[in-house]
DOTINU-727919 format. One record per residue (C-alpha): y, x, z; chain; residue in one letter. Coordinates in steps of 0.25 Angstrom, whole numbers. Example, Ala and Ser with C-alpha at 12.3 -4.5 7.8 and 13.67 -1.06 7.14 Angstrom:
2
      py      px      pz   ch   aa
     -18      49      31    A    a
      -4      55      29    A    s
END
This chain:
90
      py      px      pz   ch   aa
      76     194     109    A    x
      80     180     102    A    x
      70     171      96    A    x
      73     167      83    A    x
      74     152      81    A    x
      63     146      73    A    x
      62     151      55    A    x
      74     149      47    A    x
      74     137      41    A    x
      81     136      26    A    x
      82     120      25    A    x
      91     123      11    A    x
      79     129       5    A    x
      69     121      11    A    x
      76     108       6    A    x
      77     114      -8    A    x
      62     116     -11    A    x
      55     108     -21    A    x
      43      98     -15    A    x
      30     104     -14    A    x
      22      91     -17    A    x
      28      81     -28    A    x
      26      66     -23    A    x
      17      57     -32    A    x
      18      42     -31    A    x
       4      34     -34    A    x
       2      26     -43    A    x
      -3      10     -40    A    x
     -18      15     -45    A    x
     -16      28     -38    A    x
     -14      21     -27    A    x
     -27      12     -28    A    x
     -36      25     -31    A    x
     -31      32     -17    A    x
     -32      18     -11    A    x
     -48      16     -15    A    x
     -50      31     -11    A    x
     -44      29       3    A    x
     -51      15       5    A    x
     -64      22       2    A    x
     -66      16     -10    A    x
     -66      29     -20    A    x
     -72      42     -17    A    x
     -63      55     -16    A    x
     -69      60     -29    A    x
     -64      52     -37    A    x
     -50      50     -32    A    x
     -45      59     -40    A    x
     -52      54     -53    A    x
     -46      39     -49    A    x
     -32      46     -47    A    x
     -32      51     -62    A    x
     -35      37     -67    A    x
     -25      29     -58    A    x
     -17      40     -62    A    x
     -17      38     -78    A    x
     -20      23     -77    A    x
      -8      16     -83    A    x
       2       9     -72    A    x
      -3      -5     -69    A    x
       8     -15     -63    A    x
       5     -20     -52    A    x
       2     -36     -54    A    x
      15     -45     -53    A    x
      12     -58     -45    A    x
      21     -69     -50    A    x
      27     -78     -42    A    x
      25     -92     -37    A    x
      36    -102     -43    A    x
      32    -113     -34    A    x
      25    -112     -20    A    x
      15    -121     -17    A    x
      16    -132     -10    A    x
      14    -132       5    A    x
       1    -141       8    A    x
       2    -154      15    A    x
      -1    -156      29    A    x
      -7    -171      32    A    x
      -6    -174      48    A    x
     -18    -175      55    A    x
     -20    -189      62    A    x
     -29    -186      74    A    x
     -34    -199      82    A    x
     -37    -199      97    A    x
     -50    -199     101    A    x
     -57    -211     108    A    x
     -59    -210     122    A    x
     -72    -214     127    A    x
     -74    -220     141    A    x
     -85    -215     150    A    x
END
């Protein structure tokens, strides 16, 4: 007797099949409740309470920092002038 090789395998109709889980992006204050539960900072039960609110709260734009139009100036290093100690003769 022959042993068959390993199940037939359709690769055409395995690459054809719809996904099974749709992908959701989070949100910035999604991304801040999941953050606070996993620092410990909220409790599981109320995780999904948090994710409603973050989830219907409008979008905030995260704050733009303007730009310097001049750097400050470097700080001015005076020499230090160290004098030799006397000697004193036993």
């Amino acid at each position: 007797m022959q042993e068959q090789p390993g199940g037939k395998r359709n690769h055409l109709v395995m690459g054809r099949t719809p996904a099974s889980i749709a992908v959701h992006r989070l949100n910035l204050p999604e991304q801040r409740v999941l953050a606070s539960f996993l620092a410990g900072r909220l409790p599981a039960g109320q995780v999904h309470a948090e994710l409603a609110r973050a989830r219907t709260a409008p979008a905030v734009a995260p704050p733009t920092v303007a730009p310097q139009a001049e750097p400050a100036p470097a700080p001015v290093v005076q020499p230090v002038v160290v004098e030799p100690l006397p000697v004193i003769a036993a």
